[in-house]
C-alpha positions as CSV (number, residue, x, y, z in Angstrom):
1,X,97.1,96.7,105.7
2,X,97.8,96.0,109.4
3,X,94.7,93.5,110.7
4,X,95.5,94.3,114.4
5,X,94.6,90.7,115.8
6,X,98.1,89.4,115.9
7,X,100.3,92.2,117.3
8,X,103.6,90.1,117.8
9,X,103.2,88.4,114.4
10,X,103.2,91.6,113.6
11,X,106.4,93.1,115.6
12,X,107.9,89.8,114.6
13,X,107.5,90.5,111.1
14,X,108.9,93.9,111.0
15,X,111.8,92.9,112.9
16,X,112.9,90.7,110.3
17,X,112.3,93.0,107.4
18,X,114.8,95.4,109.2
19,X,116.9,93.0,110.0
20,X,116.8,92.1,106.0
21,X,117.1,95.6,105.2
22,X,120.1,96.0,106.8
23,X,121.8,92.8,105.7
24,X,121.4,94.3,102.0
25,X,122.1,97.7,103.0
26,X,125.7,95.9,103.9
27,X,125.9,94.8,100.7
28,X,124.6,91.1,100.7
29,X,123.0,89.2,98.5
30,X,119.7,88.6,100.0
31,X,117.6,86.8,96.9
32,X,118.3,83.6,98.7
33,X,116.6,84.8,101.9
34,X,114.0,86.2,100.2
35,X,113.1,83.2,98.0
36,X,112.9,81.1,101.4
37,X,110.8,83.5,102.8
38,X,108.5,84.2,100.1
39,X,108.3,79.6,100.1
40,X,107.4,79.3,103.2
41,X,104.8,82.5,103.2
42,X,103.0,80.4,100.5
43,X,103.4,77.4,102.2
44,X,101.6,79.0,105.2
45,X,98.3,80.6,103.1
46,X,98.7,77.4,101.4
47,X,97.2,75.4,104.5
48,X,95.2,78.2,105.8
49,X,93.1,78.2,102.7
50,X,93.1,74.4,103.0
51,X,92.1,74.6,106.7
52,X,88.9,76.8,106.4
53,X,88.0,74.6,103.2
54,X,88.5,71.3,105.3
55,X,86.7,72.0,108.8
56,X,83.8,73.3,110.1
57,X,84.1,77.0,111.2
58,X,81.4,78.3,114.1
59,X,80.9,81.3,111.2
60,X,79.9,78.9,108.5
61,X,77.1,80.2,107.0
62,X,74.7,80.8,103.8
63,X,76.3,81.5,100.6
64,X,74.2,80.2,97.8
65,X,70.9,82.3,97.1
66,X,68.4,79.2,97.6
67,X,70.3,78.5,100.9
68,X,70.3,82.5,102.1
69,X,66.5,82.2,101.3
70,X,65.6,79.3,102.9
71,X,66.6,81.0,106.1
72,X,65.5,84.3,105.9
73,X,62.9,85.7,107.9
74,X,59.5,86.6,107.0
75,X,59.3,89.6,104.8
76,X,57.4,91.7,102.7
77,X,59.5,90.6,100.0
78,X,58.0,93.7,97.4
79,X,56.3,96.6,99.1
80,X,55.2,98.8,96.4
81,X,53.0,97.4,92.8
82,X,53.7,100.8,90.8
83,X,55.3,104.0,91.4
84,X,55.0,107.4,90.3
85,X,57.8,108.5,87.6
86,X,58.4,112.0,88.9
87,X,58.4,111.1,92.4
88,X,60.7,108.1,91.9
89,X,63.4,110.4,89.9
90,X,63.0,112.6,92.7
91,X,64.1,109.5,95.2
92,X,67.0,107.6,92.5
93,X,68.0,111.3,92.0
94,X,68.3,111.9,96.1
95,X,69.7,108.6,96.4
96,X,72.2,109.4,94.4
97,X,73.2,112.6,95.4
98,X,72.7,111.2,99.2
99,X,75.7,108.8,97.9
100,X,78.1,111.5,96.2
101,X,77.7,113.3,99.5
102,X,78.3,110.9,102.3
103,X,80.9,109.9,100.1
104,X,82.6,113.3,99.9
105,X,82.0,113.8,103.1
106,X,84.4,110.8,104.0
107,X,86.9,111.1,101.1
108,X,89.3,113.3,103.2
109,X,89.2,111.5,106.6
110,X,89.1,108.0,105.0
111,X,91.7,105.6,107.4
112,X,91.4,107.9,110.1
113,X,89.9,106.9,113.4
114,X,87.4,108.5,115.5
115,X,89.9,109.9,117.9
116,X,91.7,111.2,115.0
117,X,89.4,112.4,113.5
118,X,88.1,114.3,116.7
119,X,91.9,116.0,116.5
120,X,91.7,117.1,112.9
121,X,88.5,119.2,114.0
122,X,90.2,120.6,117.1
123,X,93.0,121.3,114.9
124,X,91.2,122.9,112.5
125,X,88.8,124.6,115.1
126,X,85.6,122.9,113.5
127,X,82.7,121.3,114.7
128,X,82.8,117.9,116.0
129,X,80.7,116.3,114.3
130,X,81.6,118.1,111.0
131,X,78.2,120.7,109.9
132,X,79.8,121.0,106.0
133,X,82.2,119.0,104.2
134,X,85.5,119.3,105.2
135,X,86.7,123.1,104.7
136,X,90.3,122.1,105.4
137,X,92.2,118.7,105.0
138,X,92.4,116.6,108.2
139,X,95.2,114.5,106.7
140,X,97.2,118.0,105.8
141,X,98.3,115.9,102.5
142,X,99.0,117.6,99.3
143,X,96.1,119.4,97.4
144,X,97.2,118.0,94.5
145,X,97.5,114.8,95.3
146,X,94.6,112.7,92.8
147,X,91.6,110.2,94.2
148,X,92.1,107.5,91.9
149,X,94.7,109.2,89.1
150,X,92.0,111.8,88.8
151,X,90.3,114.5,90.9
152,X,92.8,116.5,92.8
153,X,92.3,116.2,96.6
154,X,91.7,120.0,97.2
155,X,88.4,119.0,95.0
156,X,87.0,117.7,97.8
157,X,87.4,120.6,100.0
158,X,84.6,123.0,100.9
159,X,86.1,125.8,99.2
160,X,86.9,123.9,95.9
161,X,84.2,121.6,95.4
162,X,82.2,122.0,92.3
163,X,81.2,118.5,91.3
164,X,81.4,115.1,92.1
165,X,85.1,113.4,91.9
166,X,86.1,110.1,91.3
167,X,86.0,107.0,94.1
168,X,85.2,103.8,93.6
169,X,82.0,104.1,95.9
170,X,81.1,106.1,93.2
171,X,82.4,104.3,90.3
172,X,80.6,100.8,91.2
173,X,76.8,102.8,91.3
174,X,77.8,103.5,87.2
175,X,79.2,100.3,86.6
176,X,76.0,98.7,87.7
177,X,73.9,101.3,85.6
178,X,75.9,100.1,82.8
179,X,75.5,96.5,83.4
180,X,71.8,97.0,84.0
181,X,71.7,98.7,80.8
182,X,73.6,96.7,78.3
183,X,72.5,93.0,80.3
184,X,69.0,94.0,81.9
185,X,67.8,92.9,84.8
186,X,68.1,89.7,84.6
187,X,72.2,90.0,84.3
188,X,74.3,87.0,85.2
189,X,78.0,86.7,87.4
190,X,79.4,86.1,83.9
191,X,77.9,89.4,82.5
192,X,79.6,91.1,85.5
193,X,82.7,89.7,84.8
194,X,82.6,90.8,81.5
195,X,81.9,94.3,81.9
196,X,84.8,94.6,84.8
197,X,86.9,93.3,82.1
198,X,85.6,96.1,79.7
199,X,85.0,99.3,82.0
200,X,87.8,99.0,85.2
201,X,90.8,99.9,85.1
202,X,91.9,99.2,88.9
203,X,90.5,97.6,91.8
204,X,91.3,97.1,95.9
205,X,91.4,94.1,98.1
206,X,88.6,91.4,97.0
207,X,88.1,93.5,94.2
208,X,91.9,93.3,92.6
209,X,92.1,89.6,93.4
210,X,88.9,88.9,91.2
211,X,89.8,91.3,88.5
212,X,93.6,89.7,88.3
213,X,91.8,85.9,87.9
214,X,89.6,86.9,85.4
215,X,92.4,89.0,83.5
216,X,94.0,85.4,84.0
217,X,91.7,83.3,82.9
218,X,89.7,81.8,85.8
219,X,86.2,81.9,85.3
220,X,83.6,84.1,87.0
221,X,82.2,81.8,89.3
222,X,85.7,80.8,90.5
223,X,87.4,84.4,90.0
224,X,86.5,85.7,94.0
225,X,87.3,81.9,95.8
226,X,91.0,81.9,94.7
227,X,93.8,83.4,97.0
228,X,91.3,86.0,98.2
229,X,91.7,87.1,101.7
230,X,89.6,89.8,101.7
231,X,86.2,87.7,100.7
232,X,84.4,89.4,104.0
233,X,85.3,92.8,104.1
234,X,83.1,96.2,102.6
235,X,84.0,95.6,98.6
236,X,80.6,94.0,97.9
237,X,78.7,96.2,99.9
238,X,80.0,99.3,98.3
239,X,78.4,98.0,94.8
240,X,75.2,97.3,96.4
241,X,73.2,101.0,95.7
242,X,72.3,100.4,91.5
243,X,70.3,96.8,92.4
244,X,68.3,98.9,95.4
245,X,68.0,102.1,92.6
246,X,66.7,99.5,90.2
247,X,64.4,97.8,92.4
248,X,63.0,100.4,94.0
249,X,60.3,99.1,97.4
250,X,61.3,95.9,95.8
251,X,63.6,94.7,98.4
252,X,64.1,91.2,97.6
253,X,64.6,91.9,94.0
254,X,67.3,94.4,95.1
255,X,69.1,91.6,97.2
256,X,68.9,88.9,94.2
257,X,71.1,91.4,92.2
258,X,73.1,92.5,94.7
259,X,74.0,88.5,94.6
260,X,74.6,87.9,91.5
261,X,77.2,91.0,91.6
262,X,78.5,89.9,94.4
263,X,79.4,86.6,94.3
264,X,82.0,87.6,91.6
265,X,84.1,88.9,94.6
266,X,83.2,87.9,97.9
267,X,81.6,84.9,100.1
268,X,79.7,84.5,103.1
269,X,79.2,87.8,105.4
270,X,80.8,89.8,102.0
271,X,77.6,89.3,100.0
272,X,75.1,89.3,102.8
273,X,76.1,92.9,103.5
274,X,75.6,93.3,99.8
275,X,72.2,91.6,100.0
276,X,71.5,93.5,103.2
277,X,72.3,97.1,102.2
278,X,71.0,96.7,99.2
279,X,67.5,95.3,100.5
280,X,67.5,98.3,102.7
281,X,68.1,101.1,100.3
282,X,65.5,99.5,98.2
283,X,63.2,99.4,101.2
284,X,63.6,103.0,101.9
285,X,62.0,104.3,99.0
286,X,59.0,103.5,100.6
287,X,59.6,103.3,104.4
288,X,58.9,105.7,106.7
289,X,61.7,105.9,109.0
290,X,65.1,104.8,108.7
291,X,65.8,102.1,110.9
292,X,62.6,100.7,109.6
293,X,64.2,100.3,106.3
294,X,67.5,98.9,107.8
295,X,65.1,96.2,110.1
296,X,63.8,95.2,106.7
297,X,66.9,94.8,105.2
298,X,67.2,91.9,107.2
299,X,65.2,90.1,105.8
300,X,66.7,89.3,103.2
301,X,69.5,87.8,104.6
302,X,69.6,84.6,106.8
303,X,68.2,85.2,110.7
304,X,71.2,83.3,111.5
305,X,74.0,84.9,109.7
306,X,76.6,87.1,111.8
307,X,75.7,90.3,110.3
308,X,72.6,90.1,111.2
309,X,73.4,89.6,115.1
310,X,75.1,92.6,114.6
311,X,73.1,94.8,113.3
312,X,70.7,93.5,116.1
313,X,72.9,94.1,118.5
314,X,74.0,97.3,117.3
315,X,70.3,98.7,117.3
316,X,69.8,97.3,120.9
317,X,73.1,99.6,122.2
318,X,71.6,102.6,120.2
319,X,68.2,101.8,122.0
320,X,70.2,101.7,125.7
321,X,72.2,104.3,125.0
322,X,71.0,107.1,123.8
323,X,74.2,108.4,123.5
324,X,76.2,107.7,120.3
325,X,79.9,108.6,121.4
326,X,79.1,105.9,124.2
327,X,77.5,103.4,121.1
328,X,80.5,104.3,118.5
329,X,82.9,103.4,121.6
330,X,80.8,100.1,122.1
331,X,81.2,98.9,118.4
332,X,85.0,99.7,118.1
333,X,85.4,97.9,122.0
334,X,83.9,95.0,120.4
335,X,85.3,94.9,117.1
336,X,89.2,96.0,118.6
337,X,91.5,94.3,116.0
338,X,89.1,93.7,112.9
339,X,90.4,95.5,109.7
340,X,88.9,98.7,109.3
341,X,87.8,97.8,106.1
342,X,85.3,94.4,106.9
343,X,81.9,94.3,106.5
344,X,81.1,93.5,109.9
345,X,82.4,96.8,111.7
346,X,81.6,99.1,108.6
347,X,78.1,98.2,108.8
348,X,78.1,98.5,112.7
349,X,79.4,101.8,112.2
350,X,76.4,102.8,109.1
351,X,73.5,101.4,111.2
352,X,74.7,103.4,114.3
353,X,75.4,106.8,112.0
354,X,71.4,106.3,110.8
355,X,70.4,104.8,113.9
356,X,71.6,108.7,115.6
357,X,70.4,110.4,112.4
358,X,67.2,110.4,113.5
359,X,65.9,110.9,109.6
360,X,68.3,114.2,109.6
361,X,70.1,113.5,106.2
362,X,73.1,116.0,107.4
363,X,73.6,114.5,111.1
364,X,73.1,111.0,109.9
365,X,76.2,111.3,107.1
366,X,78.2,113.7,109.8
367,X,77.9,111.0,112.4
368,X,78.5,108.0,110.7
369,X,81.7,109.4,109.0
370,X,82.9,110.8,112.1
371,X,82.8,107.4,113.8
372,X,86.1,106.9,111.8
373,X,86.7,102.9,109.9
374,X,86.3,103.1,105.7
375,X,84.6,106.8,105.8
376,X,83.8,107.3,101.8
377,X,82.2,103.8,102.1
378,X,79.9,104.2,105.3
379,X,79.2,107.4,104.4
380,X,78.0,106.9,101.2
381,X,75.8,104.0,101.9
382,X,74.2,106.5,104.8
383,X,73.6,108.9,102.4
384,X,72.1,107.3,99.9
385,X,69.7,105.3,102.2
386,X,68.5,108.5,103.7
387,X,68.5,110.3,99.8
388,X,66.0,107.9,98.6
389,X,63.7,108.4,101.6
390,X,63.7,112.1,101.3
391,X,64.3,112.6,97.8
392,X,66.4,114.6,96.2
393,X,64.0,117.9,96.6
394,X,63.9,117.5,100.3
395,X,67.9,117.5,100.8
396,X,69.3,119.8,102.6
397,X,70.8,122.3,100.2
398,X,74.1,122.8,101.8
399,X,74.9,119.5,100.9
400,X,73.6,119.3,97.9
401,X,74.2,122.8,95.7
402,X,78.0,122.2,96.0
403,X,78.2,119.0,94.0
404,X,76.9,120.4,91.4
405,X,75.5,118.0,88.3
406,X,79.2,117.0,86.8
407,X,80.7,113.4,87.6
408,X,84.1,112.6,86.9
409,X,84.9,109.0,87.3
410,X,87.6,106.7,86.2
411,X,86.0,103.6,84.6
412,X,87.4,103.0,80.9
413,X,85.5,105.1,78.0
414,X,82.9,106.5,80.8
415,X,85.4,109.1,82.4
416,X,82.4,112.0,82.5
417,X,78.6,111.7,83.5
418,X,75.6,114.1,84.9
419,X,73.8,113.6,88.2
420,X,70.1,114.4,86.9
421,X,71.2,112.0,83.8
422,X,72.3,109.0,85.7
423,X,68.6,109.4,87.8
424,X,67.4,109.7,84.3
425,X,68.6,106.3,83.3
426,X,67.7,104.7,86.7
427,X,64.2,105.8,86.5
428,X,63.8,104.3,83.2
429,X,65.3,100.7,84.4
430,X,63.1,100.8,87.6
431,X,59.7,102.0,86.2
432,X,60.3,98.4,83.6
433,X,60.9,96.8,86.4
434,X,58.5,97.9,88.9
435,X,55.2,98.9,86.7
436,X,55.2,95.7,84.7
């Protein structure tokens, strides 16, 4: 994936692989080139992972969870002392089903941009923003083509959609319910580890380079800090929703096992977005407006740390604007090069989405994934923050009738499970948590 900063690198780079092309296309051996390519490649990550270990980088920051607390903010820490079972079944439940439909909502657009994906709804002659999930496929890709080996792409249509397919935004919510499950909450890295081992069958970026140490060998605590590029981007984040679901209006709770899971993967910004989102889904159970559950969300991550100058920043624009196509504009001005798949941009983009939302659960997921980046993944998170403020009752039922209760999902001997059953099984882990 093309990072955007370096754009004659870049040019450069696919140059040469055409010139390459065409020597073997000639009929040339070109092993030899190859083989001194590859060398020197691994020379040069070789002293770019020595370099960030050797000197001190402006963007140092927190990683360890006695460090990140030592320089968090005051914070209520836990704001509820018991909770009601129905009306917390009612919230995991919405939460949930907030998720699954950000989530769809983004599945189809995913990798587009906000210009394109302002196009595919002129194209289509929709709405812009979207008022349904997508009736027609902006990509124009084929039907059959399968989300993870799985759920056809037409499932996530309007016209098809009858249950909840399979992405990993999904897939990491049931891993955690698993792990909460069969560890309790008091899991460890390790026990993370051990059930990727057992349950996933494929991962992306951070995610793969873990899951490939550990297949090799290389212990949990080591498994994300080795060859791993991709140690601040939107992985961790993505796996944050079971700690908040667990710990509901517990928001420090939420962000210490959002740590522990994320530390398998990522470092630095990568598991304070994990620690932040998480916090803030867990806050929203109990706030009363959405951005008050994103400004406590914060603290639970260090008043120092970039993300949290962002999302700072990103709620003063929203607060000068009033305008969100003018804020969306802002964040992608400001973050022009960035991967569209960091943690930094995503949760720009997921803070300006709830920021617009204005506690509408259908605006806030229509405008967030219509600001274009890693769609699924900010529009999941969106959802499911608004879901468990609402509840599951409350949602809008547009949104919600077409899931359906089936899940389809792709982790190993878990392929199928129901909506009202996974709530089910998070209510029972939060009420032991919460009410004693």
């Amino acid at each position: 994936m093309t990072m955007g900063y370096f754009p004659n690198l870049e040019g450069n780079w696919q140059e040469y692989l055409a010139w390459l092309a065409l020597l073997k296309e000639r009929g040339f051996n070109t092993s030899q080139t190859e083989r001194r390519m590859v060398k020197l490649l691994s020379q040069e990550k070789k002293y770019i992972s020595q370099k960030m270990r050797k000197e001190n980088s402006a963007y140092q920051t927190a990683e360890r969870l006695e460090e990140i607390r030592r320089q968090r903010p005051e914070g209520p820490r836990k704001l509820v002392e018991k909770v009601n079972q129905d009306e917390l079944n009612d919230r995991i439940l919405g939460a949930w089903l907030g998720r699954a439909a950000g989530c769809i909502l983004g599945i189809p657009c995913e990798g587009l941009s906000k210009e394109a994906i302002r196009f595919a709804c002129l194209n289509h002659s929709l709405p812009y923003p979207l008022r349904s999930y997508w009736p027609e496929d902006p990509k124009n890709l084929s039907p059959k083509a399968r989300q993870y080996q799985l759920t056809p792409r037409e499932k996530f249509l309007l016209k098809n959609l009858t249950g909840i397919g399979a992405d990993d935004d999904l897939a990491y919510t049931l891993l955690g319910l698993l792990i909460l499950e069969e560890k309790g909450l008091d899991f460890t890295t390790k026990d993370v580890a051990s059930a990727w081992l057992k349950y996933l069958p494929t991962a992306c970026t951070a995610e793969a380079v873990a899951l490939t140490n550990l297949r090799q060998g290389i212990p949990p605590a080591l498994a994300g800090g080795i060859n791993n590029p991709y140690t601040d981007w939107i992985g961790a984040d993505i796996r944050s929703d079971p700690w908040a679901y667990a710990a509901p209006g517990w928001p420090e709770k939420a962000a210490e096992m959002a740590y522990r899971d994320a530390c398998l993967t990522h470092r630095g910004i990568g598991i304070h977005a994990a620690m932040f989102f998480s916090a803030a889904i867990a806050a929203a159970f109990v706030a009363s407006e959405p951005i008050e559950a994103i400004k406590l969300g914060l603290t639970e991550i260090p008043k120092n740390s970039r993300l949290t100058g962002v999302v700072q920043q990103v709620i003063r624009w929203c607060e000068d604007d009033g305008d969100w196509e003018k804020t969306t504009d802002r964040i992608l001005k400001f973050f022009q090069g960035m991967s569209p798949v960091h943690a930094l941009n995503n949760a720009a983009m997921t803070v300006a989405g709830i920021f617009y939302g204005n506690g509408d659960f259908g605006k806030t997921i229509t405008l967030t994934v219509m600001a274009g980046l890693d769609t699924d993944c900010t529009g999941a998170t969106a959802g499911s923050l608004l879901g468990a403020m609402v509840g599951a009752s409350r949602l809008p039922k547009k949104w919600i009738k077409p899931l359906g209760d089936e899940v389809e999902t792709y982790l190993l001997r878990h392929r199928h499970f129901r909506s009202k059953e996974i709530a089910k099984r998070f209510t029972r882990i939060a009420l032991k948590n919460i009410n004693t």
